[in-house]
N, CA, C and O of each residue as an XYZ file, in Angstrom:
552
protein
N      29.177     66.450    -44.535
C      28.856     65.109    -44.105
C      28.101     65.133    -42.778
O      27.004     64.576    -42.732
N      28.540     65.662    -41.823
C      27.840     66.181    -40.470
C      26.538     66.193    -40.811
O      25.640     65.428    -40.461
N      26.503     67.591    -41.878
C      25.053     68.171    -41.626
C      23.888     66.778    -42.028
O      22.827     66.556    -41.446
N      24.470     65.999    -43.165
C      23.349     65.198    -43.618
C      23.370     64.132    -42.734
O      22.357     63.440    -42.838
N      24.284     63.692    -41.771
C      23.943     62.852    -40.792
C      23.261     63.674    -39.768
O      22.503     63.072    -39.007
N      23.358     64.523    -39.672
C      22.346     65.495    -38.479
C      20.490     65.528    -39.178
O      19.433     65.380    -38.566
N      20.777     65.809    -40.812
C      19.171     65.868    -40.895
C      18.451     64.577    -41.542
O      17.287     64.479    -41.929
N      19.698     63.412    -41.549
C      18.933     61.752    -41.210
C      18.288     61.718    -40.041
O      17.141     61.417    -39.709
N      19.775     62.286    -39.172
C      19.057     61.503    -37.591
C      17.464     61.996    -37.139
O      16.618     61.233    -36.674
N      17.275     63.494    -37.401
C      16.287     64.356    -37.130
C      15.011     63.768    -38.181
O      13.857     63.923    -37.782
N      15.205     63.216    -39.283
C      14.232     62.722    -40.219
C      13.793     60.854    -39.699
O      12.738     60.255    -39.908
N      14.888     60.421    -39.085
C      14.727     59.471    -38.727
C      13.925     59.410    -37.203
O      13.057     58.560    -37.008
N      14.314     60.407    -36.147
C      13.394     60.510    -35.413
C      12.273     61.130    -35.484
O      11.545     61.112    -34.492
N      11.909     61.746    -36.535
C      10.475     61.747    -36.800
C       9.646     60.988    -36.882
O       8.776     60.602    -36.101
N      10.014     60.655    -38.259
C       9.398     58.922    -38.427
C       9.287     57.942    -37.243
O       8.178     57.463    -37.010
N      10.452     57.567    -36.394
C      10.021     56.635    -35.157
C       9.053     57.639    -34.082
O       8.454     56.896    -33.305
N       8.772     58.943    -33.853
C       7.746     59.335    -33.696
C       6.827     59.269    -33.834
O       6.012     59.065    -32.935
N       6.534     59.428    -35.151
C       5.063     59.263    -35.760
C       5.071     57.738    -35.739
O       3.998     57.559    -35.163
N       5.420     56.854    -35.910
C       5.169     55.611    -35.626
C       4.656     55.042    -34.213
O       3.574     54.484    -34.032
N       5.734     55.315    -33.163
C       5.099     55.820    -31.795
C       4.235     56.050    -31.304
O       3.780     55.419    -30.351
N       3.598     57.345    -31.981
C       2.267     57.934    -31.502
C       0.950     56.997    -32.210
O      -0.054     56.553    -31.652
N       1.298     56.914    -33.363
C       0.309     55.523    -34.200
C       0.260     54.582    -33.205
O      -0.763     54.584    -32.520
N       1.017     53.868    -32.984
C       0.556     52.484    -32.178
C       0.358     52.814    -30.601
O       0.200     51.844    -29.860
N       0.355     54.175    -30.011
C       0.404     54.512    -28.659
C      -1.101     54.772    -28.663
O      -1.787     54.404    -27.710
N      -1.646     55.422    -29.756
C      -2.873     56.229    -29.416
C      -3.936     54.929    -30.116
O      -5.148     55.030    -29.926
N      -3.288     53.532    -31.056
C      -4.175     52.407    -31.089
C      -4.908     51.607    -30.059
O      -6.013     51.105    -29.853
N      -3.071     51.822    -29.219
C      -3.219     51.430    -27.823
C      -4.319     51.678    -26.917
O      -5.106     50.899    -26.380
N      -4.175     53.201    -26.856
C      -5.360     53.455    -25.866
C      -6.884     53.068    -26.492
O      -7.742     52.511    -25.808
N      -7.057     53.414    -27.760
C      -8.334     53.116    -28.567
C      -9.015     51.737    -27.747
O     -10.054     51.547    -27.116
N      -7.611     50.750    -28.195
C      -8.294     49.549    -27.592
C      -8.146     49.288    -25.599
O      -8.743     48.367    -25.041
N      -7.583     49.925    -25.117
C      -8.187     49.928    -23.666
C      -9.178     50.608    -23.610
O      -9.791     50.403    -22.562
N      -9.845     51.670    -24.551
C     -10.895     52.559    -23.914
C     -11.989     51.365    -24.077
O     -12.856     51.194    -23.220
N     -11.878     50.490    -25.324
C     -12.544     49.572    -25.895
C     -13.309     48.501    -25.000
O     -14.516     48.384    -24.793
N     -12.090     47.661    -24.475
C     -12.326     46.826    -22.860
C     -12.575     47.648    -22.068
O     -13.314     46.939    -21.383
N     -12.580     48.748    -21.479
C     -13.299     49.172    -19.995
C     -14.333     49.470    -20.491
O     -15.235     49.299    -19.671
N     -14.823     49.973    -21.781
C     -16.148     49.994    -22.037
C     -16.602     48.380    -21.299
O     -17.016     48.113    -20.171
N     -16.366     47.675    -22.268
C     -17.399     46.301    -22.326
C     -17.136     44.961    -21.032
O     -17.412     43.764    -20.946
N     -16.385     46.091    -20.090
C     -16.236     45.193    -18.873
C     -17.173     45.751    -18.199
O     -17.050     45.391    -17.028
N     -18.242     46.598    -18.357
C     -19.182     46.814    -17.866
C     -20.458     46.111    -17.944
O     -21.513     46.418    -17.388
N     -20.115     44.737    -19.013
C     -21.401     43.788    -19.064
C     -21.701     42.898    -18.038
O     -20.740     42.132    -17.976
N     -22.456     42.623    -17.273
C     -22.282     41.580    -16.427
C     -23.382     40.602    -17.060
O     -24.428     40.764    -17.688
N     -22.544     39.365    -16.530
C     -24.534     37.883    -16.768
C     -23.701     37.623    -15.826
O     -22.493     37.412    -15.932
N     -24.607     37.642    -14.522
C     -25.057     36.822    -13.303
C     -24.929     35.095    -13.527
O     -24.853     34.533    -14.619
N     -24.929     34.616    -12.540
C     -24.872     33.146    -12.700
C     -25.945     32.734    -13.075
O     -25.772     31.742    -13.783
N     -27.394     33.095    -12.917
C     -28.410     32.392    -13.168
C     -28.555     32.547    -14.936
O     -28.997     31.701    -15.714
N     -28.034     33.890    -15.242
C     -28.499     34.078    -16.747
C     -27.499     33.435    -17.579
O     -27.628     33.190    -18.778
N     -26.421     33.162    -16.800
C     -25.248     32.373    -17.516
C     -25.723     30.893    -17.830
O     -25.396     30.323    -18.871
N     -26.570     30.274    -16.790
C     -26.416     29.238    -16.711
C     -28.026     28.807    -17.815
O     -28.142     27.627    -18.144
N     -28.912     29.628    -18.195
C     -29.979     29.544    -19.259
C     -29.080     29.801    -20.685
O     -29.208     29.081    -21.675
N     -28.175     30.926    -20.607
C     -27.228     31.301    -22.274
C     -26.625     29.660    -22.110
O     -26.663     28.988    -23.141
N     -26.172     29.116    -21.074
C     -25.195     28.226    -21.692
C     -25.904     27.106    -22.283
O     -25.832     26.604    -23.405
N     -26.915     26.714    -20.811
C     -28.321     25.379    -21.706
C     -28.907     25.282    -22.729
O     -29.161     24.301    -23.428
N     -29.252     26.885    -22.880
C     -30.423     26.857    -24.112
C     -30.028     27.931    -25.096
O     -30.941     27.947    -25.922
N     -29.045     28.916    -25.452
C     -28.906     29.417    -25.871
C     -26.978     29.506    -26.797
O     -26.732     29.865    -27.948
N     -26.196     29.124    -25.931
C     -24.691     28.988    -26.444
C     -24.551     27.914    -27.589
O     -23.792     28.023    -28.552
N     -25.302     26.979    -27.364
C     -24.762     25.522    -28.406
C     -24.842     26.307    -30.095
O     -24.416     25.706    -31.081
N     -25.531     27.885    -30.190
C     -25.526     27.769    -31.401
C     -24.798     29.342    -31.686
O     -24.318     29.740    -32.747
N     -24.893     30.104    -30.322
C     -24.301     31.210    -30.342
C     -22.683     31.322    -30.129
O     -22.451     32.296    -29.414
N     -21.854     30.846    -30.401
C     -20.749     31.088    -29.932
C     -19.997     30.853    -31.338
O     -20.440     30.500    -32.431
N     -19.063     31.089    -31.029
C     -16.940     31.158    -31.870
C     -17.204     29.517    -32.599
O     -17.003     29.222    -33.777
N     -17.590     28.816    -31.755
C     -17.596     27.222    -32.619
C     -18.920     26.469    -33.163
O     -19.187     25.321    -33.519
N     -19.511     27.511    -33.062
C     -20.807     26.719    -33.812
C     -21.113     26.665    -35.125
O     -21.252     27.760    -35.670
N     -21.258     25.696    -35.789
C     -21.545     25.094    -37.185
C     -22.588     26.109    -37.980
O     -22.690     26.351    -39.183
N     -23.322     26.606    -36.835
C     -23.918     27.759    -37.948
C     -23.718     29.326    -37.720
O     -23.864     30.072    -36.752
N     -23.298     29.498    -39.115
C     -22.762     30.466    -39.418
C     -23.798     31.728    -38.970
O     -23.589     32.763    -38.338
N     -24.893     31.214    -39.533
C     -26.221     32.676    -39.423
C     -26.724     32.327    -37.961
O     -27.606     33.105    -37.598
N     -26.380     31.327    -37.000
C     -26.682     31.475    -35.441
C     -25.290     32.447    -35.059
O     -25.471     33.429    -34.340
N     -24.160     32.193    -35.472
C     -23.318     33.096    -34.522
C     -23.281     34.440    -35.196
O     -22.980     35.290    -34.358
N     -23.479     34.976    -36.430
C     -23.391     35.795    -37.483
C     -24.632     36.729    -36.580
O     -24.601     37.921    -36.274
N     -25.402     35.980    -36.381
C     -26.621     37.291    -35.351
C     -26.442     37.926    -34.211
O     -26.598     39.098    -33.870
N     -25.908     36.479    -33.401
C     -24.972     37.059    -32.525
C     -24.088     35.861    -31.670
O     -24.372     34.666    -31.739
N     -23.416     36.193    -31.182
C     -22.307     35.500    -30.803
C     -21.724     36.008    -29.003
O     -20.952     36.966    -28.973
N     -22.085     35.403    -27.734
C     -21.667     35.171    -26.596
C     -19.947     35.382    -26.469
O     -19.315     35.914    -25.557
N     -19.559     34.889    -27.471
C     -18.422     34.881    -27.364
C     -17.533     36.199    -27.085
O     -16.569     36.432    -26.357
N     -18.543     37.194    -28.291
C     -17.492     38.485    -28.709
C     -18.252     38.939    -27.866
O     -18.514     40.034    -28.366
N     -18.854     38.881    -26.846
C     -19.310     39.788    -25.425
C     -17.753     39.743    -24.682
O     -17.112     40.791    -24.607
N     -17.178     38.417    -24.123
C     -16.349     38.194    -23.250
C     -14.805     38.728    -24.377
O     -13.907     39.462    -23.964
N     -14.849     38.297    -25.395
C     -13.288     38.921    -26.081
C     -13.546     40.150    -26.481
O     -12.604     40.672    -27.078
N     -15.074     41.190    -26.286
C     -14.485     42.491    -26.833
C     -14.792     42.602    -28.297
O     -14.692     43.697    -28.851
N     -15.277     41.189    -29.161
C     -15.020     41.859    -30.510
C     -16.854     42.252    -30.657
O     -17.207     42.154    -31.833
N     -17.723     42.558    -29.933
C     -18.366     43.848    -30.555
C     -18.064     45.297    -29.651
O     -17.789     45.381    -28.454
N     -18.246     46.605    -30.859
C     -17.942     47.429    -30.163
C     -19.417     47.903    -29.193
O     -20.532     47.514    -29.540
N     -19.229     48.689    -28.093
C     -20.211     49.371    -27.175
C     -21.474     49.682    -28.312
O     -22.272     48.745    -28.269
N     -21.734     50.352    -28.952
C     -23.233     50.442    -29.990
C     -23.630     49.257    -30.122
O     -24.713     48.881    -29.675
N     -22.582     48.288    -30.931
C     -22.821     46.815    -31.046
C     -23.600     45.917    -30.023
O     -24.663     45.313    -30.169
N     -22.666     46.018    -28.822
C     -23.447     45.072    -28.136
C     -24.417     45.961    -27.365
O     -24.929     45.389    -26.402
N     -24.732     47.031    -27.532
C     -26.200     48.038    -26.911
C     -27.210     47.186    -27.603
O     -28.015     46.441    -27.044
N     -27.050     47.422    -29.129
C     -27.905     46.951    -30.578
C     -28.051     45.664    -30.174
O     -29.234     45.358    -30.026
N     -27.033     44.540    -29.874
C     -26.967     43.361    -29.880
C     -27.870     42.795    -28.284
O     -28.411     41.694    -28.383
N     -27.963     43.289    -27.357
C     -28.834     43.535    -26.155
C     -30.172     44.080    -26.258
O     -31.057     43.830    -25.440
N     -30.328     44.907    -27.380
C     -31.720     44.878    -27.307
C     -32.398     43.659    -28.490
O     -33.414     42.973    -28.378
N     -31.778     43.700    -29.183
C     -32.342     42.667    -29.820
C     -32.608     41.235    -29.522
O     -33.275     40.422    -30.161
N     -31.890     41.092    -28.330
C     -32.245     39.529    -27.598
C     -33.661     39.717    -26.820
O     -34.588     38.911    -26.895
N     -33.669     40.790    -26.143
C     -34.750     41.250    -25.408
C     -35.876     41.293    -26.496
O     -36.841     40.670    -26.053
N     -36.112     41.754    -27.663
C     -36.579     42.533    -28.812
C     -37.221     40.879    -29.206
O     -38.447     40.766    -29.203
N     -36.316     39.564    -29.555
C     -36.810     38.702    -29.846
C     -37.165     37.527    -29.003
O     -37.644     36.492    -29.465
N     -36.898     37.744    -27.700
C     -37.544     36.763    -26.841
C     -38.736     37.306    -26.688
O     -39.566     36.397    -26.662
N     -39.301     38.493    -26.557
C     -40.382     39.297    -26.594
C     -41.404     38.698    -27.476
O     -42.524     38.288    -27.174
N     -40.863     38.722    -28.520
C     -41.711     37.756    -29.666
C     -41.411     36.367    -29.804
O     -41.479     35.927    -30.951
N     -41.093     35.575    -28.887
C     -40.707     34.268    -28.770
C     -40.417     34.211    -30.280
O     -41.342     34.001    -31.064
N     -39.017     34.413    -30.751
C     -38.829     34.155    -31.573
C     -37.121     33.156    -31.518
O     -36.379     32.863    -32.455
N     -37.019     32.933    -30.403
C     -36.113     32.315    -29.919
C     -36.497     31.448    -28.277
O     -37.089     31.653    -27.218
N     -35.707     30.417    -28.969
C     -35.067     29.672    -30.008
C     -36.043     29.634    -31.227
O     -37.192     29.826    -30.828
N     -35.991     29.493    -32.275
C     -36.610     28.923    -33.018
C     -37.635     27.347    -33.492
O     -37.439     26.132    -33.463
N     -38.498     28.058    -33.809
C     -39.317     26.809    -33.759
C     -38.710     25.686    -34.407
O     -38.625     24.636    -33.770
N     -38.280     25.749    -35.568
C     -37.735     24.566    -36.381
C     -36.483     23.673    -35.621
O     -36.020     22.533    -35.575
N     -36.324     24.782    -35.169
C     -34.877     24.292    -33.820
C     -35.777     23.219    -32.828
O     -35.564     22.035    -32.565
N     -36.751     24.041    -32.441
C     -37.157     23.677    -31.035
C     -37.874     21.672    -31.510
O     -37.604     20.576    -31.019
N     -38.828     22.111    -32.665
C     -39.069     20.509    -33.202
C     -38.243     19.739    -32.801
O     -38.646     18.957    -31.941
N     -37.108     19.650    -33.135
C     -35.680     18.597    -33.284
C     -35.096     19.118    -31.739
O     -34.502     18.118    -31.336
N     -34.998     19.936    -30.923
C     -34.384     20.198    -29.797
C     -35.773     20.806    -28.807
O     -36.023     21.953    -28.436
N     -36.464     19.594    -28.596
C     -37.082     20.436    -27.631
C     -37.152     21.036    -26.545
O     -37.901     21.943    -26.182
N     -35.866     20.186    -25.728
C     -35.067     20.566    -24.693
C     -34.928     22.270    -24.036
O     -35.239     22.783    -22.960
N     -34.335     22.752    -25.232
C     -34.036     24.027    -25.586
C     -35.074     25.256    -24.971
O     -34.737     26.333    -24.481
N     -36.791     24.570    -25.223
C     -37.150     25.636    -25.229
C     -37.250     27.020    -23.856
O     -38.321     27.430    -23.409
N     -36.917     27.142    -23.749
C     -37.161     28.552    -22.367
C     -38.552     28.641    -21.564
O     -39.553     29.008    -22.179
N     -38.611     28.393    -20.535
C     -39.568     28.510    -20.115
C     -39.945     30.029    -19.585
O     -39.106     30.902    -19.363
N     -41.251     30.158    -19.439
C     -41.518     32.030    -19.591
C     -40.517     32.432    -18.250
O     -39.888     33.467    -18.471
N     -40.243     31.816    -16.899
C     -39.296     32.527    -16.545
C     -37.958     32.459    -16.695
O     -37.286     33.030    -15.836
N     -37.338     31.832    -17.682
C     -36.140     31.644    -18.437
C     -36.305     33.206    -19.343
O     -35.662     34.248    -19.222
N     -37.046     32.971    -19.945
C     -37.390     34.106    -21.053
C     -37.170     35.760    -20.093
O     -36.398     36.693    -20.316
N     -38.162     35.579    -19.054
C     -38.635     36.959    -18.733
C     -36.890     37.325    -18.260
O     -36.310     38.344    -18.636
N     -36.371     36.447    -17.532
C     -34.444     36.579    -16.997
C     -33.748     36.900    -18.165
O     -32.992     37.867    -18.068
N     -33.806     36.393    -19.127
C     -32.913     36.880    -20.243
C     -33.226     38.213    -20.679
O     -32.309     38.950    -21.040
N     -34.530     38.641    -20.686
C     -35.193     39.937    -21.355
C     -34.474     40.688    -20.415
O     -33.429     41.272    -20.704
N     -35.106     40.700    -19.045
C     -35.288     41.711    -17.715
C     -33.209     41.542    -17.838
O     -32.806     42.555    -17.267
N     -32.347     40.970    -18.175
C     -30.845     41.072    -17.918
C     -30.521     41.386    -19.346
O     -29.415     41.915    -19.228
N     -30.777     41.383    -20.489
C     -30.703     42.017    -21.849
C     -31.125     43.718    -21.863
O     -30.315     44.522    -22.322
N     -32.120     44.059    -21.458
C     -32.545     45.451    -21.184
C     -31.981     46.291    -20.512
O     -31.727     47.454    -20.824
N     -31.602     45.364    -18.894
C     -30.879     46.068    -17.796
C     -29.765     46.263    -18.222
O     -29.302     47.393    -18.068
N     -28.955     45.228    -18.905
C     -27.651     45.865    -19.202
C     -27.757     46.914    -20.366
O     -27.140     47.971    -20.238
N     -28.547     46.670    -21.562
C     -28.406     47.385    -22.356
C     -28.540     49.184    -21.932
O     -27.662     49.981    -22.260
N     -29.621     49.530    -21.270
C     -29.728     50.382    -20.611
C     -28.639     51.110    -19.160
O     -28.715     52.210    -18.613
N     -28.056     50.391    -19.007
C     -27.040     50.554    -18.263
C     -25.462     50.961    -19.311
O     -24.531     51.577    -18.793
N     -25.430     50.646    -20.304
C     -24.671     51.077    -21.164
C     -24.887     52.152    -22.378
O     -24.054     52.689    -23.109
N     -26.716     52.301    -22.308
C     -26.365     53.597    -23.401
C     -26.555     54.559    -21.892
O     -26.495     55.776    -22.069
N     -26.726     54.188    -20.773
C     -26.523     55.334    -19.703
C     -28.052     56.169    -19.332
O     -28.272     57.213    -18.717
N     -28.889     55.255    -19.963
C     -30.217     55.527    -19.234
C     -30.539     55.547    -17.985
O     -31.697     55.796    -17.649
């Protein structure tokens, strides 16, 4: 009787081991995760063009799916893209203000408000690049 309560207990602390180490080493996964992407900064000035002319369609609550689906402001500040992601996701803002392809024209018809003026544009590029480049470590 001993012995098989001796090689429960020993089978049982395995298992809460390996369980342990599973959610210990998730753990760290996701802190390595955030100190990565606390390395993004937007300045106040570039904050304050994402929020005018660029958030109403990029974020967690916007009605369109294929504006936040491209990209999304949001998962900068919670973390949900990973470091490649938002590298990829940084150059491509740069990549399409380049080609004034943002905002969109069909947007801009009905919101003309919106549109960026070239030094709105050149701030978003010149802070899309800088960071991006600052994170693949160029």
């Amino acid at each position: 009787m001993k012995k098989k309560t001796s090689q429960l207990s020993a089978v049982v602390l395995i298992i809460f081991t390996f369980v342990m180490f599973a959610f210990t080493t998730e753990s760290v996964k996701e802190n390595e995760k955030i100190t990565e992407l606390e390395s993004i900064v937007i300045p106040d000035d570039v904050m304050a063009v994402i929020d005018n002319k660029c958030y109403g369609c990029h974020n967690n609550e916007s009605k369109s799916t294929k504006s936040k689906g491209k990209l999304n402001f949001d998962k900068f500040k919670d973390d949900g893209y990973s470091k490649s992601k938002t590298i990829s996701k940084l150059g491509k803002i740069a990549k399409d203000l380049h080609k004034n392809e943002m905002p969109p024209e069909k947007f801009l018809a009905k919101y003309p408000d919106k549109t960026l003026t070239a030094d709105e544009s050149k701030l978003l590029i010149d802070w899309a690049e800088g960071e991006r480049k600052t994170l693949s470590g160029e």
